[in-house]
C-alpha positions as CSV (number, residue, x, y, z in Angstrom):
1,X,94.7,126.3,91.3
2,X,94.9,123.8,94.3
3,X,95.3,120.8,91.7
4,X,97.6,122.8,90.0
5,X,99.8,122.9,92.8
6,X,99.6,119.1,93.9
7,X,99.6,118.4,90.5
8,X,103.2,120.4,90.2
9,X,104.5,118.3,93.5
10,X,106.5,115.4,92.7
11,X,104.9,112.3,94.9
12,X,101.5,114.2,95.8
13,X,99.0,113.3,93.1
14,X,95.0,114.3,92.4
15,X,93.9,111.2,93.4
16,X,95.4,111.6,96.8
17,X,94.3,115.0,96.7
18,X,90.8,114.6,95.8
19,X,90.3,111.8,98.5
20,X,92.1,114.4,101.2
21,X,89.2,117.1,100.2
22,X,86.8,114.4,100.2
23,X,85.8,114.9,103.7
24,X,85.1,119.2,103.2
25,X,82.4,118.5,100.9
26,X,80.8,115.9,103.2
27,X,77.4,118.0,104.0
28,X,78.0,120.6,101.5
29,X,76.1,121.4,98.4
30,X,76.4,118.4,95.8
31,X,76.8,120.4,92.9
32,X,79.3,122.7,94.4
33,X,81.2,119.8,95.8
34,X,81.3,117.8,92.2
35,X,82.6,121.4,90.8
36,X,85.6,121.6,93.5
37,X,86.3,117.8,92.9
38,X,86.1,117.8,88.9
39,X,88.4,121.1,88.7
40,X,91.0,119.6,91.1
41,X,90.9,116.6,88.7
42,X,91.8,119.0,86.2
43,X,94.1,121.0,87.8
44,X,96.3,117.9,89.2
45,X,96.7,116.4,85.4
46,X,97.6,119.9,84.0
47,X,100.0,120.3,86.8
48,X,102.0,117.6,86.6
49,X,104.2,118.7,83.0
50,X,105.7,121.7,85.8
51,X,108.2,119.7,87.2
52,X,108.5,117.3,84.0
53,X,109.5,119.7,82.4
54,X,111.9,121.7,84.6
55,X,113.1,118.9,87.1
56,X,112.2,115.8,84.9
57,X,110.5,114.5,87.9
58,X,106.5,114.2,86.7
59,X,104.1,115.6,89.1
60,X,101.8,113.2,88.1
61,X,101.9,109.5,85.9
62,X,99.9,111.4,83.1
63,X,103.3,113.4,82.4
64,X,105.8,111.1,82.3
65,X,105.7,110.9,78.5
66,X,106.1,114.8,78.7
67,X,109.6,114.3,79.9
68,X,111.0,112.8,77.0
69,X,110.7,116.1,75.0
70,X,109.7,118.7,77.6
71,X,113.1,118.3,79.8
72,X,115.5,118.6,76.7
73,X,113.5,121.7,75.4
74,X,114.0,123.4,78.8
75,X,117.6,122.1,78.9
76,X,118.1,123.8,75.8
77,X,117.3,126.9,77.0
78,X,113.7,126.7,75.8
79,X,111.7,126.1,79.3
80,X,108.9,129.0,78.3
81,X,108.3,127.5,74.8
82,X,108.1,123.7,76.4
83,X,105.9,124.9,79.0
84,X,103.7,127.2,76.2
85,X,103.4,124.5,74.3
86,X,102.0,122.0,76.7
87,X,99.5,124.4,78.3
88,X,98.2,125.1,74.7
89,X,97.9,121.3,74.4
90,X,96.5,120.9,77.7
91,X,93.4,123.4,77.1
92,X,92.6,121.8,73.5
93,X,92.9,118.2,74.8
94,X,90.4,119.2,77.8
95,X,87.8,120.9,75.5
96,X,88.0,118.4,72.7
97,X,87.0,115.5,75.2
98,X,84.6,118.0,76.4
99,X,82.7,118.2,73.3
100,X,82.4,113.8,73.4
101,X,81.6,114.3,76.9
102,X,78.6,116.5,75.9
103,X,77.3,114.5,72.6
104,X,77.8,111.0,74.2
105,X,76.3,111.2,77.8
106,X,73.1,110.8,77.0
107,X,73.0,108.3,74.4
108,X,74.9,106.0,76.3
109,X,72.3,106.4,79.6
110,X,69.7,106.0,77.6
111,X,70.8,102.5,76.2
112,X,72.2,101.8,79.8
113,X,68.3,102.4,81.1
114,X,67.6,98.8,79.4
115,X,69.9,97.2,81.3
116,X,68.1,94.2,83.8
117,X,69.7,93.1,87.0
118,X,71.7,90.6,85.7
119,X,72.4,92.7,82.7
120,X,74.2,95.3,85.5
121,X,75.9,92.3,87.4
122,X,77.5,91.5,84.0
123,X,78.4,94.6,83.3
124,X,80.0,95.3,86.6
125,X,82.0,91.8,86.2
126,X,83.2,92.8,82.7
127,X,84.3,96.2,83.9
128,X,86.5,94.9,87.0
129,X,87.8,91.5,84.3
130,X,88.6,94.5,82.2
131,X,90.5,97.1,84.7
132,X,92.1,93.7,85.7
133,X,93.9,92.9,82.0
134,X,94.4,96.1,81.2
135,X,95.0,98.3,84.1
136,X,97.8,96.0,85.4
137,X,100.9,94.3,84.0
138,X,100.2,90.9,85.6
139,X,96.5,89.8,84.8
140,X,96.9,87.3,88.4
141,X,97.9,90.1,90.6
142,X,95.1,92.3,89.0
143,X,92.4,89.7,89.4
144,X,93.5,89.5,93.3
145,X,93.4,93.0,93.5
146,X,90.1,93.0,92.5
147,X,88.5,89.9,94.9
148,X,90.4,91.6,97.5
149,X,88.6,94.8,97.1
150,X,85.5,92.8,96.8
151,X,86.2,90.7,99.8
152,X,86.8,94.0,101.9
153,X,83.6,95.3,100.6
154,X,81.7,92.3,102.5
155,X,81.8,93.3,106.3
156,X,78.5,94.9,107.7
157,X,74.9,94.5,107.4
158,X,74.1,92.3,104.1
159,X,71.3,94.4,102.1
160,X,69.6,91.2,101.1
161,X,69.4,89.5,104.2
162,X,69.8,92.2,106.7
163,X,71.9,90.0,108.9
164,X,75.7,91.0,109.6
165,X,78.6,89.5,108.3
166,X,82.3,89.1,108.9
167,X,82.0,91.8,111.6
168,X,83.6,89.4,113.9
169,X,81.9,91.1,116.9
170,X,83.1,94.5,116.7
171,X,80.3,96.6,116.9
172,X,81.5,99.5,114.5
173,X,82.0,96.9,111.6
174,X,78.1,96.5,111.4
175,X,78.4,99.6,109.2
176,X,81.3,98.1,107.3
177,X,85.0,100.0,106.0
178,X,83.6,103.6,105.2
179,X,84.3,104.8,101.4
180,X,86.1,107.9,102.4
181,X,88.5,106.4,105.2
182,X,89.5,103.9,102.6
183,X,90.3,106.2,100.1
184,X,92.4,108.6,102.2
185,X,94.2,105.5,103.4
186,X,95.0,103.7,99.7
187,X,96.1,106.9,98.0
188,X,96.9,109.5,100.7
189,X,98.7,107.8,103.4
190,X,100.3,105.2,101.4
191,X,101.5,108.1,99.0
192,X,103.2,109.5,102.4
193,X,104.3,106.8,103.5
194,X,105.8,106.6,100.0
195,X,107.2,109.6,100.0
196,X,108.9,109.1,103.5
197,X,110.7,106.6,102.1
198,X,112.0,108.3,98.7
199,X,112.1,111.4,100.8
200,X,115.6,112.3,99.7
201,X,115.5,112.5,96.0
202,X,115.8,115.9,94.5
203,X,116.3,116.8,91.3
204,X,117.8,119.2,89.3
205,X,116.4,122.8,88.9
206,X,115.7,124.7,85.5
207,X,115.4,128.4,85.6
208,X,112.2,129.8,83.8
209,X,112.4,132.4,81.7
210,X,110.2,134.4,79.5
211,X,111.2,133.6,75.7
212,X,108.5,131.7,74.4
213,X,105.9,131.4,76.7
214,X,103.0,133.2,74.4
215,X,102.4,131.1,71.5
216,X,101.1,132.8,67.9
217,X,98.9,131.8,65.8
218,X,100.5,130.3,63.3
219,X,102.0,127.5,66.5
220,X,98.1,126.8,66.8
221,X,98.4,126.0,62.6
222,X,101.9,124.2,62.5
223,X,100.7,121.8,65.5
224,X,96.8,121.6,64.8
225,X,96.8,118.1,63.3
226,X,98.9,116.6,66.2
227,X,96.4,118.6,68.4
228,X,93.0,117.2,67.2
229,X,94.6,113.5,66.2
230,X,96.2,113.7,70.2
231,X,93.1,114.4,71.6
232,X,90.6,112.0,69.9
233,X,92.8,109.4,71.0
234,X,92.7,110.4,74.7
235,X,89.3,111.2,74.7
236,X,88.4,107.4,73.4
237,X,91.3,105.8,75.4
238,X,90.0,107.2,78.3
239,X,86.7,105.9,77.3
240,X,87.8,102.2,77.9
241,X,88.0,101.0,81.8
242,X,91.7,100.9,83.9
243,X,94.1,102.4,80.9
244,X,94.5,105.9,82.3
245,X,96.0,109.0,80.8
246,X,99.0,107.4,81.2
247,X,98.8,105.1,78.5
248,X,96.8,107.6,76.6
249,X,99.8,109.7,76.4
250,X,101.9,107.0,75.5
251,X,99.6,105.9,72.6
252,X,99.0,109.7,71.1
253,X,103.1,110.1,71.5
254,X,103.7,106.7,69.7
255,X,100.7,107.7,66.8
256,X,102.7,111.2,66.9
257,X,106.1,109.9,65.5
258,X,104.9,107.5,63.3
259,X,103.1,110.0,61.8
260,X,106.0,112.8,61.9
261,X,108.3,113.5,59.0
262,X,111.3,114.2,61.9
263,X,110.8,110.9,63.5
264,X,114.6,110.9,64.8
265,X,114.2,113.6,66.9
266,X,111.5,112.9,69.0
267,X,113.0,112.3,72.4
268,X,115.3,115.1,72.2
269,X,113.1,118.0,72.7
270,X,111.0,118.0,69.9
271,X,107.5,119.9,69.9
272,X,105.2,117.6,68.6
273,X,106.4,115.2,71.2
274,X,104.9,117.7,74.3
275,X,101.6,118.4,71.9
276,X,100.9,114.9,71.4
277,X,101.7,113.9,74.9
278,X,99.7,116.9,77.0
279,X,96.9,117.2,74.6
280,X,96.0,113.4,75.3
281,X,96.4,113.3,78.9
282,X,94.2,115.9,79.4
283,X,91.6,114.5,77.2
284,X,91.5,111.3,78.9
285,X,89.1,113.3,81.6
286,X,86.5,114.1,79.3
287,X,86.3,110.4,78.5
288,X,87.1,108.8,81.4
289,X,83.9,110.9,82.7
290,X,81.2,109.4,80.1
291,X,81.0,106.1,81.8
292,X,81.0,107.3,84.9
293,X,78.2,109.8,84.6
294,X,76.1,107.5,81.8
295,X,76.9,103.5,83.4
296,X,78.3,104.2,86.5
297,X,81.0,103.1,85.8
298,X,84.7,104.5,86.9
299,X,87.3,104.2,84.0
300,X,90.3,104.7,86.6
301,X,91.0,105.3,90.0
302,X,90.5,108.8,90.3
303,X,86.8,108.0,88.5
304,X,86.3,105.8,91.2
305,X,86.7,108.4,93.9
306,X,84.6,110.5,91.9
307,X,82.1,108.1,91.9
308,X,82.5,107.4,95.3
309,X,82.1,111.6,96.5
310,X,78.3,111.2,94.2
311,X,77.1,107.9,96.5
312,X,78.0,110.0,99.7
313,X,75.8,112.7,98.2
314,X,73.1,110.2,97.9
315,X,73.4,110.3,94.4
316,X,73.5,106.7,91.7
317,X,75.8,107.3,88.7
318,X,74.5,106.0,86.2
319,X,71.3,106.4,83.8
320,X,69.7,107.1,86.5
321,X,71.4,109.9,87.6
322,X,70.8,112.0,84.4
323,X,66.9,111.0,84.9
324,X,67.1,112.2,88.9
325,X,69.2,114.8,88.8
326,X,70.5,116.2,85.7
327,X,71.3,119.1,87.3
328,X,74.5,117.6,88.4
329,X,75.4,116.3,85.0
330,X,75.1,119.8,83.6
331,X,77.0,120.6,86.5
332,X,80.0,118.1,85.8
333,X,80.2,119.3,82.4
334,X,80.0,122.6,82.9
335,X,82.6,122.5,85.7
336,X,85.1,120.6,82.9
337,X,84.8,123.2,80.4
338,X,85.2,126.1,82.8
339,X,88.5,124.3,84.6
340,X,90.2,123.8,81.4
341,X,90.1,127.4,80.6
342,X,90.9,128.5,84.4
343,X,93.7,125.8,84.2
344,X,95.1,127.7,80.9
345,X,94.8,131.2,82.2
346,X,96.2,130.1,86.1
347,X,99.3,128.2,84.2
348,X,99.9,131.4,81.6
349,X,99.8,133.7,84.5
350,X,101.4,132.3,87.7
351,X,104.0,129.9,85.4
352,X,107.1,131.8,87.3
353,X,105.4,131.2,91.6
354,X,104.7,127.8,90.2
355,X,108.3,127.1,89.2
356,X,109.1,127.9,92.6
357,X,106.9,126.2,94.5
358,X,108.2,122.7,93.5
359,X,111.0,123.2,95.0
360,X,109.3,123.4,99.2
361,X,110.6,120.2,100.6
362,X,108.5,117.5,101.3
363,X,109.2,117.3,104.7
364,X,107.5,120.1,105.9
365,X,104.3,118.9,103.4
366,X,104.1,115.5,104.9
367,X,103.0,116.2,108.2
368,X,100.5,119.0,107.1
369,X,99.3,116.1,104.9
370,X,98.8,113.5,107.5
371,X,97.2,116.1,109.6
372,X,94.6,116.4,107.4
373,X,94.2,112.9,106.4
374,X,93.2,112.1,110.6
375,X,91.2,115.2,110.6
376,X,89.3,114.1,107.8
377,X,89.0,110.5,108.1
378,X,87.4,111.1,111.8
379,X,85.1,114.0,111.0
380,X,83.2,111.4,109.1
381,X,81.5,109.7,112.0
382,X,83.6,111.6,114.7
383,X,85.1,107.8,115.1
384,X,88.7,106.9,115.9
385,X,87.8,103.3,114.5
386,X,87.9,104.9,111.3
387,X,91.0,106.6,111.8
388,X,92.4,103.0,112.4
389,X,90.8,102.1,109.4
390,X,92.3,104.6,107.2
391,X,96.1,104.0,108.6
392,X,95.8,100.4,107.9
393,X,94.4,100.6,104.7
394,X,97.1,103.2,104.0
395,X,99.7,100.4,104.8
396,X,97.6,98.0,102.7
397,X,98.0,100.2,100.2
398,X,101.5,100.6,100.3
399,X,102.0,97.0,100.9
400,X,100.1,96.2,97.5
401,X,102.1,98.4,95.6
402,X,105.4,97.2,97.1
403,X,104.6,93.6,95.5
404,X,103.6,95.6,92.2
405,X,99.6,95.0,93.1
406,X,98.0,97.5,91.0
407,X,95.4,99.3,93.4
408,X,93.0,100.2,90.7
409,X,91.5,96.7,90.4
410,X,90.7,97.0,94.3
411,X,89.2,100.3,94.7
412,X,86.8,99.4,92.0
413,X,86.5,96.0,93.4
414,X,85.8,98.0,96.6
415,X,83.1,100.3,95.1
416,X,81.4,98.1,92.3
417,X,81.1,94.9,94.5
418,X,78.3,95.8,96.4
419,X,76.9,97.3,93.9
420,X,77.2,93.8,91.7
421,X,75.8,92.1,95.2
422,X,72.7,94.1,95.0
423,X,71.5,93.6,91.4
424,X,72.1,90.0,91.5
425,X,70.4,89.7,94.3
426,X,67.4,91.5,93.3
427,X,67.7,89.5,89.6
428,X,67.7,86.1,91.8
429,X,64.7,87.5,93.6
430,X,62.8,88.1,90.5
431,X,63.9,84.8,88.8
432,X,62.6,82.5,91.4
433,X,66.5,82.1,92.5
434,X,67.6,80.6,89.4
435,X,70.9,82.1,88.1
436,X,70.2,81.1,84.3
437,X,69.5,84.2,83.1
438,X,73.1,85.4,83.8
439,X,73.7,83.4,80.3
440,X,70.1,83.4,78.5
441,X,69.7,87.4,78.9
442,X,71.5,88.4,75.4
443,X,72.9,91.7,77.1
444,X,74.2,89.9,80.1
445,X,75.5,86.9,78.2
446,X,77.9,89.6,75.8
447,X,79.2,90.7,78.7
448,X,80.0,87.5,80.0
449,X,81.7,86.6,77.3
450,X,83.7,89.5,76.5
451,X,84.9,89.2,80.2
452,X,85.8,85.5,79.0
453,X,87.5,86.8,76.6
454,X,89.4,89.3,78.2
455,X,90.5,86.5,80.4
456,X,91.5,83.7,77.8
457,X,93.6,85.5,75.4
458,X,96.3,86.5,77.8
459,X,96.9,82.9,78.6
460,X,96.4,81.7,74.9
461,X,98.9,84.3,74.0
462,X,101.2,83.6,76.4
463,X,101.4,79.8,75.6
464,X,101.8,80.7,72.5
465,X,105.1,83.1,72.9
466,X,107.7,80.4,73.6
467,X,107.2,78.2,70.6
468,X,107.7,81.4,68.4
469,X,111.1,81.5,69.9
470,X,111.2,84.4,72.0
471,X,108.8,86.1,75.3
């Protein structure tokens, strides 16, 4: 219900919310934690089609497709049936990635578990060249979002060595920039600070009725192809690293009308256009969550706070975490399938208080926000430094996005980085120091090159596009 409502308010998002709760399950029981964080995940990207749909102001990014069709429904005088209809979606997006989540976990660890050191610095290198050409519209600005993350990873105590680095004699920089106050300050602070700015947009209200809320059976029939074809996509787009449910969305929509015999009318509040649309977002979880919980891998920004609450656990996503502690992969999945049908039931039932509570100004939510955000940030390590590190990362943050930096590339930078520094370290350690095997390994050496790859064609491409006449 709490990502529900954040999910609902335009300008707050999960991510920001996730990272702001980050801080209550510090001490708490892991599994219970991963349960409050996965259902908030759910809750925000459910959320977000409320105000798409009544104020055409998405809650979240995942809903901005839901606009196109939701808005002119509920301007039409069909708000209940817009709304029915994407929480319907919603629920069989979220169990239909569910089920991939389920059969594809453990095959994936299991052929993760033969991964070498180098094989895992590879890997970690392809994901952030990836999340760079994909996550971003400029490959440049992605790539220096990334080094930058990495580069901000390096201060403290260097686990090969021991020695510190780049603490430039401030004594509270041996331990490095905290995980958790960087994460309140890249998505929570800069959101507010954000929001500040576009504090006085407002849009304009729809009133929710009751006509069409309950959907039949035969909706469930008429739509069930656009269902199941909307949700395999998002499950597998969320699969690859940096896209997003976003552009999951955007793809299902697009497959959606070229599919549709009333291709004309999506855009002006056509139903297929809110299936397609809300059934994919909401399966880009369940996908988005196989790499995390089988590689270790985040697929997106929120994945990367996720995987950020299981290393302050003490917990290694990854194969290894389904051979330590399955327990808390049973968990995750457990809490997915349980939050898509709270998110349904919570939606159906409390669809009326929720079309309300968009409207509370964001200036009495701001402060509260930023209140929490210090709280949170210094109950860490009862530190003000990292207080300090949390507002300037916040400004970072909304620095970056100012000059259209993407800040996916950087918190994975952030979060992978060491994690690259420590395998190939230990893989230099047990090659005699020779870096060869980077290129001789066969696993390490396809991941090299796909990250070669990813990195060429863009420029080849875009050489290309002025002598075919046009960019």
């Amino acid at each position: 219900m709490l990502g529900i409502f954040v999910g609902a308010v335009p300008g707050l998002t999960g991510t920001m919310l996730i990272a702001l709760v980050l801080p209550l399950t510090y001490g708490a029981d892991p599994l219970l934690s991963m349960a409050f964080l996965i259902s908030i995940y759910v809750g925000a990207v459910s959320g977000g089609m409320i105000t798409a749909t009544l104020l055409r102001m998405p809650g979240t990014p995942a809903s901005i497709i839901t606009t196109l069709d939701g808005y002119p429904m509920a301007q039409q005088g069909q708000p209940g049936r817009a709304l029915g209809l994407g929480i319907m979606s919603s629920l069989v997006g979220g169990m239909v990635s569910w089920v991939f989540l389920v059969m594809l976990t453990s095959p994936i660890a299991r052929l993760s578990s033969k991964f070498g050191f180098f094989d895992y610095f590879s890997l970690v290198m392809m994901a952030l060249v990836l999340i760079a050409s994909i996550g971003g519209k400029s490959l440049p600005r992605s790539l220096f979002s990334g080094f930058l993350g990495i580069l901000l990873a390096m201060p403290g105590v260097n686990a090969a060595t021991g020695h510190a680095r780049l603490t430039f004699g401030i004594t509270e920089m041996n331990d490095g920039f905290q995980l958790l106050p960087v994460l309140i300050g890249l998505f929570a602070v800069n959101q507010i600070l954000r929001d500040i700015v576009n504090l006085e947009q407002e849009g304009d209200p729809v009133q929710l009725g009751g006509k069409g809320v309950l959907l039949r059976a035969g909706d469930f029939l008429k739509h069930g192809i656009n269902l199941i074809r909307s949700s395999v996509i998002g499950t597998w787009i969320g699969i690859l690293p940096g896209i997003g449910a976003n552009i999951g969305s955007v793809t299902a929509y697009s497959v959606a009308r070229s599919f549709s015999k009333q291709r004309e009318k999506f855009g002006s509040g056509h139903e297929e256009g809110v299936v397609a649309s809300e059934a994919a977002n909401n399966a880009t979880i369940g996908g988005a969550l196989i790499p995390l919980i089988a590689m270790g891998l985040p697929g997106s920004v929120v994945e990367a706070v996720l995987l950020g609450a299981l290393v302050i656990h003490g917990l290694q996503p990854g194969p290894r975490l389904l051979e330590e502690s399955p327990s808390m992969v049973y968990t995750i999945m457990g809490a997915m399938f349980l939050a898509n049908v709270v998110m349904a039931l919570t939606m159906f039932f409390s669809m009326r208080l929720l079309a309300r509570i968009v409207h509370v100004p964001r200036a009495y939510l701001l402060p509260v926000i930023l209140c929490f955000c210090v709280i949170g940030s210094f109950a860490l390590s009862n530190r003000i430094f990292d207080v300090w590190v949390m507002l300037g990362f916040g400004v970072l943050g909304f620095v970056l996005e100012s000059n259209r930096i993407p800040l996916a590339p950087f918190i994975i930078g952030f979060v992978l980085g060491p994690i690259a520094e420590q395998n190939l370290s230990l893989g230099l350690q047990a090659s005699d120091g020779s870096y060869w095997p980077i290129v001789t390994e066969p696993i390490s050496l396809l991941f090299i090159a796909i990250a070669a790859g990813m990195l060429i064609v863009p420029s080849i491409r875009k050489r290309r596009l002025p002598q075919g006449g046009g960019r």
